[in-house]
C-alpha positions as YAML, in Angstrom:
chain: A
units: angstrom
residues:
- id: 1
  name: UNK
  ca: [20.75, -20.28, 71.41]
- id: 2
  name: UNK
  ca: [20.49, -17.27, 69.05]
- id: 3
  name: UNK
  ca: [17.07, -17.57, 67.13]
- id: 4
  name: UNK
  ca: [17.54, -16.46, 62.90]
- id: 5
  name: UNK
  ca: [15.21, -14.44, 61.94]
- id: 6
  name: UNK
  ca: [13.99, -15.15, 58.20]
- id: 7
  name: UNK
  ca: [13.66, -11.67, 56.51]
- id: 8
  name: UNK
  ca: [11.02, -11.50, 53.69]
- id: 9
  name: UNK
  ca: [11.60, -10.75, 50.32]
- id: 10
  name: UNK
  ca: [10.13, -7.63, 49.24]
- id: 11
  name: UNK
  ca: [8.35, -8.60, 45.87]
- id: 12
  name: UNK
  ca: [7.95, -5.67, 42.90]
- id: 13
  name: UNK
  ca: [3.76, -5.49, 42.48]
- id: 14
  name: UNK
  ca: [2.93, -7.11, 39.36]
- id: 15
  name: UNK
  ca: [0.93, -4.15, 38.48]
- id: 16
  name: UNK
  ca: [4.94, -1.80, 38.08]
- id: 17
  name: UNK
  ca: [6.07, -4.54, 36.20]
- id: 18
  name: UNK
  ca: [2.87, -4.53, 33.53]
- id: 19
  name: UNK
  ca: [3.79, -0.65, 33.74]
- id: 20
  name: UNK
  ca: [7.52, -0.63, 33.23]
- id: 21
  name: UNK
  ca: [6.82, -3.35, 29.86]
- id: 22
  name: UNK
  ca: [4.29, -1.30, 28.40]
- id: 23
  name: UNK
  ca: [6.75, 2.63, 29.41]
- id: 24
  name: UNK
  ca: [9.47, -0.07, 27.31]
- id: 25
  name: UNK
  ca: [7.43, -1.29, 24.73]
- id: 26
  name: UNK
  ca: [6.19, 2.51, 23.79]
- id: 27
  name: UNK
  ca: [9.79, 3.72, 23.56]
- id: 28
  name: UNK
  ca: [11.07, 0.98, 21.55]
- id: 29
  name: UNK
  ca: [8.10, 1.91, 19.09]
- id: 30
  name: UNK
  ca: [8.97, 5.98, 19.14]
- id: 31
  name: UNK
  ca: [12.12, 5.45, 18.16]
- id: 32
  name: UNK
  ca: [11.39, 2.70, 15.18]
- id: 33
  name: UNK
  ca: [8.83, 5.91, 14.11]
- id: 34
  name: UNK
  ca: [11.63, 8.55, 14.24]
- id: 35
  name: UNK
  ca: [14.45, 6.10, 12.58]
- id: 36
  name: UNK
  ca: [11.39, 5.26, 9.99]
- id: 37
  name: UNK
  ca: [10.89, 9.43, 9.70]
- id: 38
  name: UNK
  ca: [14.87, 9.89, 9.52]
- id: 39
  name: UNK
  ca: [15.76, 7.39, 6.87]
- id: 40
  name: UNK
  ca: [12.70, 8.65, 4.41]
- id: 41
  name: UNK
  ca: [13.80, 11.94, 4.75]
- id: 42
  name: UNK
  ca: [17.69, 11.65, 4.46]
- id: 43
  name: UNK
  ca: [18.22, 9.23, 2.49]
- id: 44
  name: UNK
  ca: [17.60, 8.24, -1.24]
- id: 45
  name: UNK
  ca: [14.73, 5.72, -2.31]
- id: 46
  name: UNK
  ca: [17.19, 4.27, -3.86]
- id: 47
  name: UNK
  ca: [19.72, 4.09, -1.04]
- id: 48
  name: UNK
  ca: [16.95, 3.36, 1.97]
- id: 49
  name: UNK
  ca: [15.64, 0.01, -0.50]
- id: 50
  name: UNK
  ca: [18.78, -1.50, -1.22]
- id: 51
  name: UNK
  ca: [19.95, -1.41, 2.78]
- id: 52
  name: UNK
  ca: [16.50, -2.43, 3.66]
- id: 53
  name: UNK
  ca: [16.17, -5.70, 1.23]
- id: 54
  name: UNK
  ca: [19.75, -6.64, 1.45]
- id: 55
  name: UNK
  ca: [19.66, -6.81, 5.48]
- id: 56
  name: UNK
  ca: [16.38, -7.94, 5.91]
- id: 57
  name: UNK
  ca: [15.99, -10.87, 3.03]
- id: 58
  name: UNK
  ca: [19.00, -13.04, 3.75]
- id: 59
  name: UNK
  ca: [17.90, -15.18, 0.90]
- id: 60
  name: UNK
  ca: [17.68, -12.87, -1.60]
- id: 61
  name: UNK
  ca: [20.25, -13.13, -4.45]
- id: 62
  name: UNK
  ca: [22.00, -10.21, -5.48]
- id: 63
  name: UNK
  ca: [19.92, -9.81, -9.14]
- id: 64
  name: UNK
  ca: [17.15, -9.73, -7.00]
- id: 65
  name: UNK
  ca: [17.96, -7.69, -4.69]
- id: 66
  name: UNK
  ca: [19.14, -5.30, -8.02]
- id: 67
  name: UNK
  ca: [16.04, -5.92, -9.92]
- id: 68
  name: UNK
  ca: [13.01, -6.91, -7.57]
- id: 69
  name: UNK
  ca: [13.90, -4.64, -4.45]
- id: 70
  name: UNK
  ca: [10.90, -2.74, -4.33]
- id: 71
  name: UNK
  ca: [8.76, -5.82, -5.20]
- id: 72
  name: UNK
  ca: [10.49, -6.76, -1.32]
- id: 73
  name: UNK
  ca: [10.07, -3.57, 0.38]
- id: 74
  name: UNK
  ca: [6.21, -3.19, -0.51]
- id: 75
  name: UNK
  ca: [5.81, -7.24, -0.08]
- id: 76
  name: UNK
  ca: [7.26, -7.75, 3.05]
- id: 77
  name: UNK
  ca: [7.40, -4.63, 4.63]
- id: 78
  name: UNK
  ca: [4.30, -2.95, 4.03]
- id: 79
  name: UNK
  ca: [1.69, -5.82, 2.34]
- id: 80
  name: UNK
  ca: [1.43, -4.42, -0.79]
- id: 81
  name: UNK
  ca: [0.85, -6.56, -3.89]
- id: 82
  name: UNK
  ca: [2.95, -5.57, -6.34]
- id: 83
  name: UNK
  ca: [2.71, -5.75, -10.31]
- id: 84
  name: UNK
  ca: [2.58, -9.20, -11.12]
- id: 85
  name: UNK
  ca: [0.67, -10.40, -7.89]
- id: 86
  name: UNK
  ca: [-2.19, -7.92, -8.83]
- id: 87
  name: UNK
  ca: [-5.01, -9.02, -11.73]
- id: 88
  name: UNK
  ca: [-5.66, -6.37, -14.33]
- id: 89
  name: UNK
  ca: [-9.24, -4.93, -13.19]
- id: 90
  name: UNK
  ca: [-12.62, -6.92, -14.51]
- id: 91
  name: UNK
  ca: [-12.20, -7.76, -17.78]
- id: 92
  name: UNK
  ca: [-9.75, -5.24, -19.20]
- id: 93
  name: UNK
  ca: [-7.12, -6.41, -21.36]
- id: 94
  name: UNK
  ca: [-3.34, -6.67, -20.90]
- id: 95
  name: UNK
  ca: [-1.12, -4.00, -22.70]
- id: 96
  name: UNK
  ca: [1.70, -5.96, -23.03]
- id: 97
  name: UNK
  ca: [0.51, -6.59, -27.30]
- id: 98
  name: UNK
  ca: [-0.34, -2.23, -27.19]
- id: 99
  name: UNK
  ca: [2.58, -0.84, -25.46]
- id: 100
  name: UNK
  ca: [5.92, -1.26, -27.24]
- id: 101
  name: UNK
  ca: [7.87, 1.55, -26.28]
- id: 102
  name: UNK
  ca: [11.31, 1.81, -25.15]
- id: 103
  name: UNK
  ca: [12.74, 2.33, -21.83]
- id: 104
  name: UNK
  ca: [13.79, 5.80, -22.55]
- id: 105
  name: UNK
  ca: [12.77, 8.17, -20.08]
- id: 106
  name: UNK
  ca: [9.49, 10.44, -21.07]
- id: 107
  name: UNK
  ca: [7.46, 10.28, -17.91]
- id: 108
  name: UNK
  ca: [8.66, 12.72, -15.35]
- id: 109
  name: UNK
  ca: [6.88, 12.47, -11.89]
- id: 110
  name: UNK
  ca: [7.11, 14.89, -9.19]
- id: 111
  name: UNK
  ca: [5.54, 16.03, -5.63]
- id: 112
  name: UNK
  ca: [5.26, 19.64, -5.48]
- id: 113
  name: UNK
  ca: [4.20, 18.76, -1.89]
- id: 114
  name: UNK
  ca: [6.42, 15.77, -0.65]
- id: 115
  name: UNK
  ca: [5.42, 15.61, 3.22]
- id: 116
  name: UNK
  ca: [1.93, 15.46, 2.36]
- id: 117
  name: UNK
  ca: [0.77, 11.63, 3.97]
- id: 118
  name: UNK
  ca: [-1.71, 9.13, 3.37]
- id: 119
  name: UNK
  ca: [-3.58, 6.88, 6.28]
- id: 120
  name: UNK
  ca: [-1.12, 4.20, 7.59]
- id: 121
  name: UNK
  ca: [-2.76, 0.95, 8.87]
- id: 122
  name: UNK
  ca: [1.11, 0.47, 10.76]
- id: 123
  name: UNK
  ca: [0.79, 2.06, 14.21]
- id: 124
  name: UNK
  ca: [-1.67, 4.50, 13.07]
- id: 125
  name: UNK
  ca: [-1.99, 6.28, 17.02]
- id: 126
  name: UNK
  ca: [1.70, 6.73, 16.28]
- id: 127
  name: UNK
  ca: [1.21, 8.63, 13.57]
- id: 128
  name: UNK
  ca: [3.63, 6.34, 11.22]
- id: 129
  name: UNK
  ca: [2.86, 7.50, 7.35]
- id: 130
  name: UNK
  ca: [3.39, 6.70, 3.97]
- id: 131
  name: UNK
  ca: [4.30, 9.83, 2.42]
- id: 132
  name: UNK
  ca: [2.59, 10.75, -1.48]
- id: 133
  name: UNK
  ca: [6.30, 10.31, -2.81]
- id: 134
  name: UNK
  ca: [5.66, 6.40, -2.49]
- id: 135
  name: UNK
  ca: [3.09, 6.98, -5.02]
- id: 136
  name: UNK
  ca: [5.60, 8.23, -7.10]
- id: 137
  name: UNK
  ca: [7.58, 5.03, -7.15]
- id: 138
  name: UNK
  ca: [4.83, 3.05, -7.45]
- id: 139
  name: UNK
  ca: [3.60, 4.51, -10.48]
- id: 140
  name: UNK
  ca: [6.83, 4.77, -11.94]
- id: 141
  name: UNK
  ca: [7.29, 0.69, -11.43]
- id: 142
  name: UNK
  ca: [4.21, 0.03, -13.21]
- id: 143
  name: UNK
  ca: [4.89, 2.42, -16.33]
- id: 144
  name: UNK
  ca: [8.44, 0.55, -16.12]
- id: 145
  name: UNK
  ca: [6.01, -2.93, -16.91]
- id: 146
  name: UNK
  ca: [4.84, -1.42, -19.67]
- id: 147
  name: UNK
  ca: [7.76, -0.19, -20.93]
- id: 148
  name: UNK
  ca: [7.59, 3.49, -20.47]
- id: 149
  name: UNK
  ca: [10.84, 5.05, -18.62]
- id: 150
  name: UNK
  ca: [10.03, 7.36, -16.19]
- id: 151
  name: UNK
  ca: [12.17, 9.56, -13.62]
- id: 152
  name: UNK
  ca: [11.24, 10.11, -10.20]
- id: 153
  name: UNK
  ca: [12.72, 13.68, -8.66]
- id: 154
  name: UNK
  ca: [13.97, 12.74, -5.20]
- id: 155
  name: UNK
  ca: [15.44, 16.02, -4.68]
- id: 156
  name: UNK
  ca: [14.11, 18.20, -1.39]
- id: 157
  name: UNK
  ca: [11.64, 20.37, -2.84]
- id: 158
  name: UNK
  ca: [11.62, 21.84, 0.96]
- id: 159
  name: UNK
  ca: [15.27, 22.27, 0.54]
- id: 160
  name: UNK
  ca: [15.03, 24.09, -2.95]
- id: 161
  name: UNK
  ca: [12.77, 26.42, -1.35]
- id: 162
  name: UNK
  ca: [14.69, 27.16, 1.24]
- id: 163
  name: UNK
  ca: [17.88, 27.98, -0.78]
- id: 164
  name: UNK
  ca: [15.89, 30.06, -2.95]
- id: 165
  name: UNK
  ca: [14.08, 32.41, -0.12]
- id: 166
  name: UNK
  ca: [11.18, 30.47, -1.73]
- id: 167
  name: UNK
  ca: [8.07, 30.88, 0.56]
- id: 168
  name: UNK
  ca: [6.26, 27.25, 1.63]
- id: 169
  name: UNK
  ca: [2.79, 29.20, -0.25]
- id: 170
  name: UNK
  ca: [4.50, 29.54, -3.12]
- id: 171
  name: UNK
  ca: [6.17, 25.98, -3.57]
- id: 172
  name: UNK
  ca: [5.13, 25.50, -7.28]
- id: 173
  name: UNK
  ca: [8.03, 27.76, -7.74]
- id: 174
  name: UNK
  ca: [10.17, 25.62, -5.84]
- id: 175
  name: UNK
  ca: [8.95, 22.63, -7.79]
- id: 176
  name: UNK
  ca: [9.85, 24.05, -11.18]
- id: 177
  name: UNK
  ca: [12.96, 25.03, -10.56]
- id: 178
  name: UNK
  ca: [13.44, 21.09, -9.83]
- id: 179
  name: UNK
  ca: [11.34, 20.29, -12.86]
- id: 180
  name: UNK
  ca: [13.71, 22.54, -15.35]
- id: 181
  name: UNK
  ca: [16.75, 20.73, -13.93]
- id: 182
  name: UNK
  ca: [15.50, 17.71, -14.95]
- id: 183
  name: UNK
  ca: [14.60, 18.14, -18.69]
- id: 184
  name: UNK
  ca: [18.10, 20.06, -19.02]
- id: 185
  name: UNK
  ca: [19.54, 16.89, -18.11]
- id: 186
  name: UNK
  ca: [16.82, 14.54, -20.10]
- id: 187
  name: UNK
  ca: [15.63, 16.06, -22.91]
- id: 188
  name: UNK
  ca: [13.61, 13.10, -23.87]
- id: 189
  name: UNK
  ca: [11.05, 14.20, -21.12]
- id: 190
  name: UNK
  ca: [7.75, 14.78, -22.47]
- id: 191
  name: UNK
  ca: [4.88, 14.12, -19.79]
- id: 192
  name: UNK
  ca: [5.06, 15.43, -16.38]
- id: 193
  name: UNK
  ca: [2.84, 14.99, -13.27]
- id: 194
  name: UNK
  ca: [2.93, 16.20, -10.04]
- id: 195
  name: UNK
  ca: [1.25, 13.81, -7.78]
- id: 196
  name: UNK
  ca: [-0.56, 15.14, -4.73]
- id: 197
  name: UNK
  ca: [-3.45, 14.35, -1.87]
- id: 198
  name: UNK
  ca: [-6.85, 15.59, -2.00]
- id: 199
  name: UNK
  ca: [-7.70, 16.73, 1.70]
- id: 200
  name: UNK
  ca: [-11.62, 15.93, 0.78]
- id: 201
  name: UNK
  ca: [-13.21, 13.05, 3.05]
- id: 202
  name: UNK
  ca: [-12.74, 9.66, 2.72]
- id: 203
  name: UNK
  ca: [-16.37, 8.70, 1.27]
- id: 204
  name: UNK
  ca: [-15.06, 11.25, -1.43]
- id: 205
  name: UNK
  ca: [-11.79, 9.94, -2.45]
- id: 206
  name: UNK
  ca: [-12.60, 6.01, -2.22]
- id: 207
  name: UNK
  ca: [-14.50, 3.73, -4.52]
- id: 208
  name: UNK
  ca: [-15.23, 0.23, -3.81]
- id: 209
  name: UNK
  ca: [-14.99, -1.94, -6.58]
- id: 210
  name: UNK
  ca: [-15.67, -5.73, -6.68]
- id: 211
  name: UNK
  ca: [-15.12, -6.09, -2.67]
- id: 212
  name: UNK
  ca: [-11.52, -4.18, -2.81]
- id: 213
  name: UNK
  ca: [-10.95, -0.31, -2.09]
- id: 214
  name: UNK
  ca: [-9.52, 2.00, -4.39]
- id: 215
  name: UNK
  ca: [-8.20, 6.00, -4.14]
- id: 216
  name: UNK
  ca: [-10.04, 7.46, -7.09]
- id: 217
  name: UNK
  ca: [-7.93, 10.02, -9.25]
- id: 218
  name: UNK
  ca: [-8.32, 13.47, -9.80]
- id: 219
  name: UNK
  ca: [-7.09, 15.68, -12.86]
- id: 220
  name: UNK
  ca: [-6.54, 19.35, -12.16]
- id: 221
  name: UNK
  ca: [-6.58, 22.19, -14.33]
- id: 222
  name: UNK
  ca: [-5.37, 25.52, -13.52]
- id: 223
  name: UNK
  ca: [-6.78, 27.84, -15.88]
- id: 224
  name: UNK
  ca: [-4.86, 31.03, -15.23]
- id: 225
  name: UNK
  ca: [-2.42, 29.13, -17.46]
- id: 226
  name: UNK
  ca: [-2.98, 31.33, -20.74]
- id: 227
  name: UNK
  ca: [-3.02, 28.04, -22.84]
- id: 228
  name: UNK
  ca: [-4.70, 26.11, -20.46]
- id: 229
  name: UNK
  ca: [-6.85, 24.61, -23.24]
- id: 230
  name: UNK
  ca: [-4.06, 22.42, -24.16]
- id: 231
  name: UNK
  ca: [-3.67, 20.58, -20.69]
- id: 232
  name: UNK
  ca: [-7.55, 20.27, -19.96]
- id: 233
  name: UNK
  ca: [-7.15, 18.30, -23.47]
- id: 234
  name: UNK
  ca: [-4.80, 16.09, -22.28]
- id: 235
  name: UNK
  ca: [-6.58, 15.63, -19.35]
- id: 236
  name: UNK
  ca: [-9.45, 14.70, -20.69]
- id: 237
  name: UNK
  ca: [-7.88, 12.41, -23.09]
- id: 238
  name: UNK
  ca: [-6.52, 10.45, -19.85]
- id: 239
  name: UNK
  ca: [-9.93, 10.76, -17.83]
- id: 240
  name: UNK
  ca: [-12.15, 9.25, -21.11]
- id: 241
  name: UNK
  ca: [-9.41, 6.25, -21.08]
- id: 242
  name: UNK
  ca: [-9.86, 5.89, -16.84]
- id: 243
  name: UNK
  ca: [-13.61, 5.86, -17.48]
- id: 244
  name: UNK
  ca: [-13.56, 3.46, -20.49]
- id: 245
  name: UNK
  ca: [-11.83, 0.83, -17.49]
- id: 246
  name: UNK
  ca: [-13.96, 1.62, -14.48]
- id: 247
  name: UNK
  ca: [-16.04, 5.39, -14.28]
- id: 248
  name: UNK
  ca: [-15.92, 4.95, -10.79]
- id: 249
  name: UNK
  ca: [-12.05, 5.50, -10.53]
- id: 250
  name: UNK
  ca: [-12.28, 8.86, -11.70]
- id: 251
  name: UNK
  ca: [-13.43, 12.07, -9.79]
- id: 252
  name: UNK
  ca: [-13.20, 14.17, -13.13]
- id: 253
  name: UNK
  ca: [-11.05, 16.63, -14.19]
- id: 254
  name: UNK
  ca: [-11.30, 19.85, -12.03]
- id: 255
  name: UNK
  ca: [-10.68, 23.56, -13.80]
- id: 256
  name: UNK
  ca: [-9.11, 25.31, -10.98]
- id: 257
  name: UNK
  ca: [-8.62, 29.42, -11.63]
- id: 258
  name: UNK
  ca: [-9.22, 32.86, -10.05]
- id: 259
  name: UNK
  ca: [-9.10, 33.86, -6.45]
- id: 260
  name: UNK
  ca: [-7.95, 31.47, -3.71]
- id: 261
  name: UNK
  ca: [-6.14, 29.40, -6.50]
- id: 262
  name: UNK
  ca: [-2.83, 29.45, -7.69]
- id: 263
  name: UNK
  ca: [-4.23, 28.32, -10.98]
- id: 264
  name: UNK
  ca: [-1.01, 27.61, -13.23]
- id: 265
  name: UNK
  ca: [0.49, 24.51, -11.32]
- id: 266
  name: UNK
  ca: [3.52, 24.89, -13.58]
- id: 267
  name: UNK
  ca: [0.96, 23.76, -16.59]
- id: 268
  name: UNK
  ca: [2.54, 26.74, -18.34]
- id: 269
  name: UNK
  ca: [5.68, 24.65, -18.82]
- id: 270
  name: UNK
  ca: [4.04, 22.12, -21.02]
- id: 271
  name: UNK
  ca: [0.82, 21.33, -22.23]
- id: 272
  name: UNK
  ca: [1.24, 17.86, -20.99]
- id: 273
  name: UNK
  ca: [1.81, 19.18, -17.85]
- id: 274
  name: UNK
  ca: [-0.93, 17.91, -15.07]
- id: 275
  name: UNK
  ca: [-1.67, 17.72, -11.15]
- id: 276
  name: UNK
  ca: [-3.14, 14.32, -10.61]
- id: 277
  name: UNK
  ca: [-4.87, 14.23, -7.32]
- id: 278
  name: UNK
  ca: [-4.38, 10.51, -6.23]
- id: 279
  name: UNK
  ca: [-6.92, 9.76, -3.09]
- id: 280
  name: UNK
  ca: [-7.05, 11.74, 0.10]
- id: 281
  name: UNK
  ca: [-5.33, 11.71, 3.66]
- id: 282
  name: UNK
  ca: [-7.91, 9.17, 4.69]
- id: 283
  name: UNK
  ca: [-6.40, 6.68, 2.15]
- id: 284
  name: UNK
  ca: [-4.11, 3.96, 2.70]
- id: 285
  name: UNK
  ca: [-1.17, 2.99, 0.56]
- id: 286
  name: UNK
  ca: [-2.27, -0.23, -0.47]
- id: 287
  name: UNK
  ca: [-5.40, 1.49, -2.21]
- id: 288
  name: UNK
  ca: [-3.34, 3.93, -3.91]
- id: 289
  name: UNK
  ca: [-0.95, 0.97, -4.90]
- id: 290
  name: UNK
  ca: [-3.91, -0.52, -6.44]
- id: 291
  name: UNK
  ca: [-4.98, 2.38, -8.54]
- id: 292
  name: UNK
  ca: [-1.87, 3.38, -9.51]
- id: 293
  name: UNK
  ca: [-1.55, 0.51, -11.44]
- id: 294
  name: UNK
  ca: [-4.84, 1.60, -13.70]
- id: 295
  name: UNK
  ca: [-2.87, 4.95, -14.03]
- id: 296
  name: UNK
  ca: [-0.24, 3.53, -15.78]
- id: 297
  name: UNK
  ca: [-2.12, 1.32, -18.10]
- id: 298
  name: UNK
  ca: [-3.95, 4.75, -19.08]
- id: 299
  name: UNK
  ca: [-0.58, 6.76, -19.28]
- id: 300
  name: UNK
  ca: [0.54, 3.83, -21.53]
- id: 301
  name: UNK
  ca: [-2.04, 3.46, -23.39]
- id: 302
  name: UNK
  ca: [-2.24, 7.21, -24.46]
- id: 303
  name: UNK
  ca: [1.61, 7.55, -24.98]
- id: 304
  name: UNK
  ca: [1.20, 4.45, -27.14]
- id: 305
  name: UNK
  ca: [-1.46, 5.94, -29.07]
- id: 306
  name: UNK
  ca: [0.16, 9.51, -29.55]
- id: 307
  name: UNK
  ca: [3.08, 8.18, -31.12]
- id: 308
  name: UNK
  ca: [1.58, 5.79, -33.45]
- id: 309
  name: UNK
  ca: [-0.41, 9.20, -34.67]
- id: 310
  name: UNK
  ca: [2.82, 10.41, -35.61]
- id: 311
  name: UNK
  ca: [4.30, 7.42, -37.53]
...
């Protein structure tokens, strides 16, 4: 009789199988971090929120999805409260009886340096960041609360350099160009800030307040501005009303001049002109979202108060 001989299945180590999950699991998160990278540097805000809400919230309706789409995108995507979920500070009082304005646009907002990141608590050893242009939007929805229009430039300052022979030290230049555009096409624009990251530490940039972080706000001067007088004005009109809600948000304003400055920050163009330094690189988005809310009740507040001077 011929005997059958039972061959043994060879069996994969359980050890190569933990390995080959985790080699998968890694490349599955590289490539959500370069589509992430890709879409926030190709495509518009505008563009990138309406795909993202309207595929991801499958029972959102389409006014909300036209109206409340970043409301979505910070909510559910990256845990930020937004407008109406966050309480105005202590016991500071709502501006909705002080700001009337219309929605035309006077606010411009910029990023003379858009690549410049903050701290991401979303696969942080990954290097995923939120870039200061979020800022940007964020502010802008809050001023749009109060009823202050504001324009966000989306446009590649990067790319304006480059078309320009503009050198990456000299971006400012590459900036205004972008910033003269815009007022030739809205001449209603009368404020203009360029938002950008302090690289100081975080103990330096960060104020607790009440058990919840905040990135404290810096105004910057550049005195080789011949009328520089007239921004550090302005600035310190908007620093007395960020003290007068919490002194703690505020790191100041900061005269900036002489050598190893490029002390004019395009403040020549206007004397409401400023570079607001909003936190550091060791803040995260959601304390930036939190003070950029107080921003805009200042920013309200004092284009409230300048026009009813000249009624």
């Amino acid at each position: 009789m011929k005997r059958f001989i039972t061959l043994k299945r060879k069996s994969v180590p359980r050890y190569k199988l933990y390995y080959l999950v985790l080699v998968f699991l890694i490349l599955i998160i590289f490539l959500f971090n370069f589509l992430i990278n890709f879409l926030l540097n190709h495509v518009s805000g505008d563009s990138f929120l309406n795909v993202l809400v309207g595929n991801s919230f499958g029972n959102v309706t389409e006014y909300q999805t036209s109206n409340l789409r970043q409301e979505y995108l910070y909510r559910n995507s990256f845990g930020i409260l937004f407008p109406n979920t966050l309480p105005v500070m202590e016991e500071n009082h709502s501006l909705e009886n002080i700001v009337n304005c219309d929605l035309t646009n006077v606010v411009y907002i910029y990023n003379t340096f858009q690549t410049d990141g903050y701290l991401s608590q979303l696969f942080n050893s990954y290097n995923t960041r939120s870039y200061v242009t979020q800022a940007s939007f964020i502010l802008s929805e809050y001023l749009k609360a109060w009823e202050i229009g504001s324009i966000v430039e989306e446009k590649s300052v990067v790319e304006v350099a480059k078309d320009n022979d503009i050198p990456y030290t000299n971006s400012y230049a590459a900036s205004r160009i972008l910033l003269e555009q815009r007022v030739q096409e809205n001449n209603s624009l009368k404020y203009f800030f360029d938002l950008q990251i302090s690289d100081y530490e975080r103990d330096a940039t960060t104020v607790n307040i009440n058990g919840v972080d905040y990135a404290k706000i810096l105004f910057v001067v550049g005195t080789d501005n011949g009328n520089y007088q007239d921004n550090q004005e302005f600035a310190g009109k908007l620093n007395q009303l960020l003290e007068s809600i919490n002194p703690s948000l505020t790191r100041g304003v900061s005269l900036r001049g002489g050598t190893g400055y490029q002390g004019v920050y395009n403040q020549d163009f206007s004397g409401k002109t400023l570079l607001i330094q909003v936190g550091g690189v060791y803040n995260t988005i959601d304390e930036v979202n939190r003070s950029m809310k107080v921003l805009a009740q200042v920013i309200a507040t004092y284009i409230k108060e300048e026009n009813h001077e000249k009624e």
